[in-house]
C-alpha positions as CSV (number, residue, x, y, z in Angstrom):
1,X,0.0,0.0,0.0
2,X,1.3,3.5,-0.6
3,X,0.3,6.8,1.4
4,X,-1.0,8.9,-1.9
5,X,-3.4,6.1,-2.5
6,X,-5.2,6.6,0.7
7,X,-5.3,10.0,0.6
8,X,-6.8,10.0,-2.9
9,X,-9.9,7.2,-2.2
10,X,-9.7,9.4,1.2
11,X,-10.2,13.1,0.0
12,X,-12.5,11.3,-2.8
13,X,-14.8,9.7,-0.1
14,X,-14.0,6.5,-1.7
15,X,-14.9,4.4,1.9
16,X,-18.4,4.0,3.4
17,X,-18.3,6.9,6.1
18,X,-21.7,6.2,7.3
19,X,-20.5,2.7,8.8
20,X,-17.2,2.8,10.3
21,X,-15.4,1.9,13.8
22,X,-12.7,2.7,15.2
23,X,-9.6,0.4,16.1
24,X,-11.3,0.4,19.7
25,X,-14.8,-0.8,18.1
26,X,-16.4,2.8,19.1
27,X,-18.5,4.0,16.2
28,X,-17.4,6.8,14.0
29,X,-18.9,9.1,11.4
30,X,-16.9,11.2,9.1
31,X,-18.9,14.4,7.9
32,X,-16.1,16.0,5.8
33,X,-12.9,14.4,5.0
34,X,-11.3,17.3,5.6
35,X,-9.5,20.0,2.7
36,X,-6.1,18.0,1.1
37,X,-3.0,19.9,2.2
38,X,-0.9,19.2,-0.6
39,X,2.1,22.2,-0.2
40,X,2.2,23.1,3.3
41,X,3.8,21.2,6.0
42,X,1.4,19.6,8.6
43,X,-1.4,17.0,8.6
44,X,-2.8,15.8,5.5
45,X,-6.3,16.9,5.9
46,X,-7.4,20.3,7.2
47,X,-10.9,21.1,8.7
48,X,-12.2,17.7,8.9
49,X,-15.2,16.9,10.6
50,X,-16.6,13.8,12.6
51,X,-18.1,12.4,15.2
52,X,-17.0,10.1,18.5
53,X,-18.7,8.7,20.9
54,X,-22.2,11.2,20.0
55,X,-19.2,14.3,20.3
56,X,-18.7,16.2,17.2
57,X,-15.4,16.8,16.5
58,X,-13.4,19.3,14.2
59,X,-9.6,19.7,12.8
60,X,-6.9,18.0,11.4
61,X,-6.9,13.9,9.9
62,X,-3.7,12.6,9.2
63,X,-3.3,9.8,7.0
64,X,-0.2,6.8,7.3
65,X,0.4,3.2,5.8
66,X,1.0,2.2,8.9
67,X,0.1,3.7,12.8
68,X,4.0,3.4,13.9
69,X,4.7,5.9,11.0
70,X,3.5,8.6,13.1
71,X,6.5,8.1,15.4
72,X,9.0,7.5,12.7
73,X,8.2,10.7,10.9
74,X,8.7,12.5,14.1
75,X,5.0,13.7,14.4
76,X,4.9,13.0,18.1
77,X,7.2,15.8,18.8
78,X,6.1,18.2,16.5
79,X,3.0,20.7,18.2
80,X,1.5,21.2,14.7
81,X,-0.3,17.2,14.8
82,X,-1.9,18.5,17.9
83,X,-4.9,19.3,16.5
84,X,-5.6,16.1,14.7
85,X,-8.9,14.4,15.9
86,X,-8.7,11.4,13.8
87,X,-5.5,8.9,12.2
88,X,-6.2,7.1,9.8
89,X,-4.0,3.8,8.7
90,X,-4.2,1.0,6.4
91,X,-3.0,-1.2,9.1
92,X,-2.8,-0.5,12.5
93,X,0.5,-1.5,14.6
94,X,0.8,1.0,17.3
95,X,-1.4,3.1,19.8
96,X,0.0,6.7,19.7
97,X,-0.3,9.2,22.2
98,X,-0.2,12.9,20.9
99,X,0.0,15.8,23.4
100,X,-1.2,13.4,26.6
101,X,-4.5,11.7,24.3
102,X,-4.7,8.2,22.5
103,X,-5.6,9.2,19.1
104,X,-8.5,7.6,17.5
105,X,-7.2,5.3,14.5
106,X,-9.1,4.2,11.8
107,X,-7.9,0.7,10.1
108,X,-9.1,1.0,6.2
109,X,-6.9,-2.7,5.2
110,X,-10.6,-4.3,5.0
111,X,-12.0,-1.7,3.5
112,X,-10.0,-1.3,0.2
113,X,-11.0,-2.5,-3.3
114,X,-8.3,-3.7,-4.7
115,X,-9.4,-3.5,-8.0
116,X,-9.2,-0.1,-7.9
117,X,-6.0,-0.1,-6.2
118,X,-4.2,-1.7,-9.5
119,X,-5.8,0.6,-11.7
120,X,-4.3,3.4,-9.7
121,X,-1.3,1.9,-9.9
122,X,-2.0,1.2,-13.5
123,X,-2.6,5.0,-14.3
124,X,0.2,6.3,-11.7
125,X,2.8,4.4,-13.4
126,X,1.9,3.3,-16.4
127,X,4.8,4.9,-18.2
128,X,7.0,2.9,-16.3
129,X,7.8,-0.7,-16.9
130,X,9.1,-1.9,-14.0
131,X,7.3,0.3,-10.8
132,X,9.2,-0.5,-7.8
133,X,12.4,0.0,-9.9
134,X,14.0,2.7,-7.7
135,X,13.0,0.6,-4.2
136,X,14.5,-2.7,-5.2
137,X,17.6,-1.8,-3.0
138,X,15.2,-1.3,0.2
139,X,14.2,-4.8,0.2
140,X,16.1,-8.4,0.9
141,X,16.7,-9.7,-2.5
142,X,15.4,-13.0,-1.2
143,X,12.3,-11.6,-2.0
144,X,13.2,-11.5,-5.7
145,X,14.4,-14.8,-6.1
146,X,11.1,-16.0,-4.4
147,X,9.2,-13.9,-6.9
148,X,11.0,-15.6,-9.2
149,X,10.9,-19.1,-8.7
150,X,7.1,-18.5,-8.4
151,X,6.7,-16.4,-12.1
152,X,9.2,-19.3,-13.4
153,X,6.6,-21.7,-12.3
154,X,4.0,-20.0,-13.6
155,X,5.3,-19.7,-16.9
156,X,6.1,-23.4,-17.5
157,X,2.4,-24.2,-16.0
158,X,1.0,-21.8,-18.4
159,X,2.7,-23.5,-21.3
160,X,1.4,-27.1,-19.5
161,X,-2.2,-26.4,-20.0
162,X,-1.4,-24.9,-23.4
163,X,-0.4,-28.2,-24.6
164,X,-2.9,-29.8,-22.5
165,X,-5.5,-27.7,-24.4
166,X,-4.0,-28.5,-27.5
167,X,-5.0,-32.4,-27.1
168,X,-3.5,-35.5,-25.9
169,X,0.2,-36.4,-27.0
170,X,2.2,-39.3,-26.1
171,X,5.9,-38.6,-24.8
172,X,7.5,-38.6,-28.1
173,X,4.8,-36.4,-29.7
174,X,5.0,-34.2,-26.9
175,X,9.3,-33.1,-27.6
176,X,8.6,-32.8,-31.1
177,X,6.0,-30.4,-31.0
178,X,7.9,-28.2,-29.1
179,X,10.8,-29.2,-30.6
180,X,9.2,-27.7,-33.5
181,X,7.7,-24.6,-32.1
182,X,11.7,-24.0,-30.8
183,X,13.0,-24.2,-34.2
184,X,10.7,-21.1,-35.1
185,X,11.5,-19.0,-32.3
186,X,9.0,-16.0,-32.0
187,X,8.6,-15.0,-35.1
188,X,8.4,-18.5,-37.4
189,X,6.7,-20.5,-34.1
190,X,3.0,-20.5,-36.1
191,X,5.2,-22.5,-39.5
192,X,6.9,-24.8,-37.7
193,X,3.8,-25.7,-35.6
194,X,1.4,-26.2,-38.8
195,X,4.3,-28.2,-40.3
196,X,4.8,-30.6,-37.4
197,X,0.5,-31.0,-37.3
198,X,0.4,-31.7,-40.8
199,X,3.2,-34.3,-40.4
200,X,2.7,-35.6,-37.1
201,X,5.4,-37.8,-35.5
202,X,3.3,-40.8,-35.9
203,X,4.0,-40.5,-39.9
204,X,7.0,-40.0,-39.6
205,X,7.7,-43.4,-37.7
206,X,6.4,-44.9,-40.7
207,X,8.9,-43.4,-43.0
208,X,13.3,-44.3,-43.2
209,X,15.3,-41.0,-42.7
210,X,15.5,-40.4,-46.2
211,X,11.6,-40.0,-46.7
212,X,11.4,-37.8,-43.1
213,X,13.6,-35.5,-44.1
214,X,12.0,-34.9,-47.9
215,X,8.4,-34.8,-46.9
216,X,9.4,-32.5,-44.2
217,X,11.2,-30.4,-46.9
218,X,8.2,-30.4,-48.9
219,X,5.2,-30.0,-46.2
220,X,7.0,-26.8,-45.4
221,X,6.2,-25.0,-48.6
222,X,9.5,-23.6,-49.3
223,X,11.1,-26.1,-51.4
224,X,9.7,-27.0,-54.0
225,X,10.3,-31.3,-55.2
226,X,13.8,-30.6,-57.0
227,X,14.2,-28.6,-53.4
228,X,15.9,-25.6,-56.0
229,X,13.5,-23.5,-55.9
230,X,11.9,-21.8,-53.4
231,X,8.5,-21.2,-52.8
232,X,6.5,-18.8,-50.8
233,X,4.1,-19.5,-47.9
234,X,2.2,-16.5,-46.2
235,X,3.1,-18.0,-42.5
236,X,7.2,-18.3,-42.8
237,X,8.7,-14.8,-42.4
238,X,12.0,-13.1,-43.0
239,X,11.2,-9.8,-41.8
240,X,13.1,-9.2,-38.0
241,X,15.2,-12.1,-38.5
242,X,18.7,-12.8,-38.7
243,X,20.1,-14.9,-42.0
244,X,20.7,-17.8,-39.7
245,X,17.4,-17.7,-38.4
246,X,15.8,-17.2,-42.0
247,X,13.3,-20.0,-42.4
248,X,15.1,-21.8,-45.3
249,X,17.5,-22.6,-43.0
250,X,16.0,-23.6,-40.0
251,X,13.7,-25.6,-41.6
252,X,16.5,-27.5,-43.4
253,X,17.9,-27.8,-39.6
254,X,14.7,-29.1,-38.6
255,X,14.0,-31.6,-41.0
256,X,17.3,-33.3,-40.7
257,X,17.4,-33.2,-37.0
258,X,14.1,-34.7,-37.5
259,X,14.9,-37.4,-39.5
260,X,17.5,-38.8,-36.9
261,X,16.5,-37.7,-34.1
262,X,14.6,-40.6,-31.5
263,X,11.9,-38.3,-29.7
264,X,10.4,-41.3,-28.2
265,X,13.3,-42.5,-26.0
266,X,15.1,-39.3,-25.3
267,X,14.5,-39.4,-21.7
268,X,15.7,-42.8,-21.3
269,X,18.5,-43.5,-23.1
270,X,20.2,-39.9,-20.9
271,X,19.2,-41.8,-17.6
272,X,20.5,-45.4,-19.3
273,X,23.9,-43.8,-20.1
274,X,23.8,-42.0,-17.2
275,X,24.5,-38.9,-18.4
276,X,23.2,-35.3,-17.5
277,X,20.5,-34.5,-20.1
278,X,22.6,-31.2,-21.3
279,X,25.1,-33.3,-22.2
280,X,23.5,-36.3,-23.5
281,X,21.2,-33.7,-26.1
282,X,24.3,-31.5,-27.0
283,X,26.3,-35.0,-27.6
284,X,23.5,-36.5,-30.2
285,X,23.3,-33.2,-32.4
286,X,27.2,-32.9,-32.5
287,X,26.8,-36.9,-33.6
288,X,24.3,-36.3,-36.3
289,X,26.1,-33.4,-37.9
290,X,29.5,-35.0,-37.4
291,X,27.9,-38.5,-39.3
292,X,25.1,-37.2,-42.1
293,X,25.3,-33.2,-41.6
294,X,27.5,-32.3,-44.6
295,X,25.3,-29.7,-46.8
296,X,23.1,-28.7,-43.8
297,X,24.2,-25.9,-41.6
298,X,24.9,-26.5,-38.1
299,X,23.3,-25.1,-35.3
300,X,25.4,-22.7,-32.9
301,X,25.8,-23.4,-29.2
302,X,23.3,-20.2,-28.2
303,X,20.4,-22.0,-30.6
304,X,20.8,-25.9,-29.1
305,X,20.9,-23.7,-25.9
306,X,17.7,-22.2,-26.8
307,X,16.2,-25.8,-27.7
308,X,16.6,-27.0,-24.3
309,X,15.3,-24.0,-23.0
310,X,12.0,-23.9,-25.3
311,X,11.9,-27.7,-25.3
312,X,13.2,-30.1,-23.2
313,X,13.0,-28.3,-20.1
314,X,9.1,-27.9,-20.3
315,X,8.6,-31.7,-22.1
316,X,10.6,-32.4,-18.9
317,X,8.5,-30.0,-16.7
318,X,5.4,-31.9,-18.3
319,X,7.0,-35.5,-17.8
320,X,7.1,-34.5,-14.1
321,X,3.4,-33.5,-13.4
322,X,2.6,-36.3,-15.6
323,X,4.1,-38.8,-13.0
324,X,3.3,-36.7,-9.7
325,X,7.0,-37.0,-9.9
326,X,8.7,-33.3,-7.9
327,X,12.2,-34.3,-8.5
328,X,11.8,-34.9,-12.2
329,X,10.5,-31.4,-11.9
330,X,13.5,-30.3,-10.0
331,X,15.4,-32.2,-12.7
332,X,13.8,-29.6,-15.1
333,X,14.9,-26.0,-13.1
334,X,18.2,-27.7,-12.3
335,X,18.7,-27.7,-15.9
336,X,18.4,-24.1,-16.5
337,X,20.5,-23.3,-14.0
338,X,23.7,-25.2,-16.2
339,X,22.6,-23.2,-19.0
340,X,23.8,-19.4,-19.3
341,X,21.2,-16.7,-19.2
342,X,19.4,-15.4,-22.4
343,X,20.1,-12.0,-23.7
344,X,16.8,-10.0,-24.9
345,X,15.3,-6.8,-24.9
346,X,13.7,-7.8,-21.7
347,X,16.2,-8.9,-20.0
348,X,18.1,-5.8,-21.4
349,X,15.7,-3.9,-19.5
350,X,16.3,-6.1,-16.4
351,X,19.9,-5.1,-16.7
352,X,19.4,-1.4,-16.4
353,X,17.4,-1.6,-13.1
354,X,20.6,-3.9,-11.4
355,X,18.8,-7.0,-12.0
356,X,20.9,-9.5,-13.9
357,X,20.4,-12.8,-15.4
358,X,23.6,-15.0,-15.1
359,X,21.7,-18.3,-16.0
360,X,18.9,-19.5,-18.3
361,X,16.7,-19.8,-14.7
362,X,17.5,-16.5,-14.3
363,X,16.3,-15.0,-17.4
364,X,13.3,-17.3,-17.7
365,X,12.0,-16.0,-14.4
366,X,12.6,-12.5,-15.5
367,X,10.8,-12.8,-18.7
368,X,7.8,-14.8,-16.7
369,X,8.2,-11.7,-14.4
370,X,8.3,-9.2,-17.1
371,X,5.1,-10.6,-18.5
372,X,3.0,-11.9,-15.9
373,X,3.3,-8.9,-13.5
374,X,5.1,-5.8,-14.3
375,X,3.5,-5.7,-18.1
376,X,0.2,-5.7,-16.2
377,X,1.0,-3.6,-13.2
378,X,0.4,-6.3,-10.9
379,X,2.1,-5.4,-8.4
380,X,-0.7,-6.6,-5.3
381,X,0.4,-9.7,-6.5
382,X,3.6,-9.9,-6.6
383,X,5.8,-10.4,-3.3
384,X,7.9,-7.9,-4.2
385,X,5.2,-5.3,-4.8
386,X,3.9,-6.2,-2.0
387,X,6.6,-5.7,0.1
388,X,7.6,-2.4,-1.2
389,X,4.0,-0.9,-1.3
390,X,3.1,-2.0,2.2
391,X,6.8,-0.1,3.5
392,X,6.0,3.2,5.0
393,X,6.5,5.9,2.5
């Protein structure tokens, strides 16, 4: 909660006046909330007016996050507060005396709607991406990495009922569709998707390595059947894209790595050989490319980086729930954290504030962050919102 909030739903008459009690559980009505003091120094409210206890009262309202704030902005020492007939707090931690008389406090946390509280926030900094960007150092970073973990969490969930939504898959199916959606990245995701659909894994089975890899060529739209010429499909684009991630050549990636590549017994043959699963994947691509690659570019470290990322972690993630199984989870995060951190606008952005992201954990839970919370002002909740907007202002 922050202070200028309160005033606002305050001078606003944004709380039901006609049925309030005190702290105490005495009854109190508010007749005027009082004129906003803005400039001067002082209460917050001048002129209020209410009555306690069948006694009208008039003067001064001051207005805190919390009751204790009163002392630690030095109010009890300062003759100016003692005119104020009413304190009111979002939460109330502390009776204060002012000038020999408990003051009355008013508690508002059960009174707020917190709806409107996020589209206050929403307005107040909506030209701001990250909010609390200037407050970060005021809290125990252990906060963050809890908000992160959670937003992490969230985002691979998200992307479970996606697929879950999408229909039933068996293991296999499962890694090659987002095997598929990985090889498009953001911008070519939608081809590589359709592609996959229209030649599900299931056909593919069916077919030796030669045939995978031509019907794959072909279902793409690109190549036409001499695989010279090039054809054009509305839902492959170049625009925004580097040449290696043009989709001529990823789909040429694709389709090979395809054609080799055992989706069905991934898992299994990494925990037969006893091998960790970064280094069982990397070890197959370098084998294919090494054995049958020659014409077909290879893939850079950063983009089989980005396939266990986009792909095996969440199949992995998915394998987990699947079996009510937390450690193949755990399996799933451990792997990001052996995998160095992505570098994107976003995470850019992260950068500039002082938050970094040194592993791929790191930068998923920013971007789940990112998009989740701060793109949405969500700051309520968010642990770390929370924390800073309940700290006295």
């Amino acid at each position: 909660m922050i202070e200028a909030y309160l005033q606002s739903i305050w001078a606003q008459k944004r709380i039901p006046f006609n049925r309030l009690r005190l702290t105490d559980g005495r009854e109190i009505i508010v007749h005027h909330p009082g004129v906003h003091n803005e400039q001067l120094s002082g209460p917050d409210f001048f002129l209020g007016g209410v009555t306690i206890d069948n006694i009208r009262l008039h003067g001064s309202i001051e207005i805190h996050v919390k009751s204790s704030d009163w002392i630690k902005h030095g109010h009890h020492k300062d003759p100016a507060y003692n005119n104020v007939i009413l304190h009111v707090v979002y939460s109330h931690d502390q009776e204060i005396i002012q000038n020999g008389h408990m003051l009355p406090t008013l508690e508002l946390k059960n009174l707020i709607d917190e709806a409107h509280f996020e589209s206050y926030l929403m307005k107040r900094y909506r030209r701001k991406e990250f909010p609390c960007e200037k407050l970060l150092d005021a809290i125990d970073p252990i906060f963050m990495e809890r908000m992160k973990h959670r937003a992490l969490i969230q985002k691979l969930s998200v992307k479970l009922s996606i697929l879950q939504e999408v229909g039933s898959f068996s293991d296999g199916a499962l890694l090659y569709h987002l095997v598929s959606s990985a090889f498009g990245t953001q911008i070519n995701k939608e081809g590589f998707i359709d592609l996959c659909e229209r030649v599900p894994l299931s056909v593919l089975k069916s077919l030796n390595v030669s045939q995978r890899y031509r019907l794959l060529m072909l279902e793409s739209g690109i190549y036409k059947l001499d695989e010279s010429e090039m054809s054009a499909k509305s839902y492959w684009h170049y625009k925004g894209t580097r040449p290696a991630n043009f989709p001529t050549i990823r789909v040429q990636q694709f389709a090979f790595f395809t054609a080799y590549f055992d989706f069905d017994t991934f898992l299994e043959k990494a925990s037969t050989l006893e091998l960790e699963i970064k280094q069982y994947f990397f070890s197959v691509i370098d084998e294919l490319w090494s054995r049958h690659g020659a014409g077909v570019p290879k893939l850079s470290g950063t983009f089989k980086d980005l396939l266990l990322i986009n792909a095996v972690v969440p199949f992995i993630w998915w394998k987990g729930n699947k079996l009510e199984n937390e450690a193949i989870q755990e399996t799933a995060l451990s792997l990001l954290e052996g995998i160095s951190g992505e570098k994107n606008s976003v995470i850019q952005k992260w950068s500039k504030i002082g938050i970094n992201a040194k592993t791929a954990y790191d930068s998923q839970a920013l971007l789940a962050l990112h998009r989740y919370y701060c793109c949405r002002k969500k700051c309520l909740s968010c642990e770390v919102g929370n924390k800073l907007l309940n700290r006295s202002e």
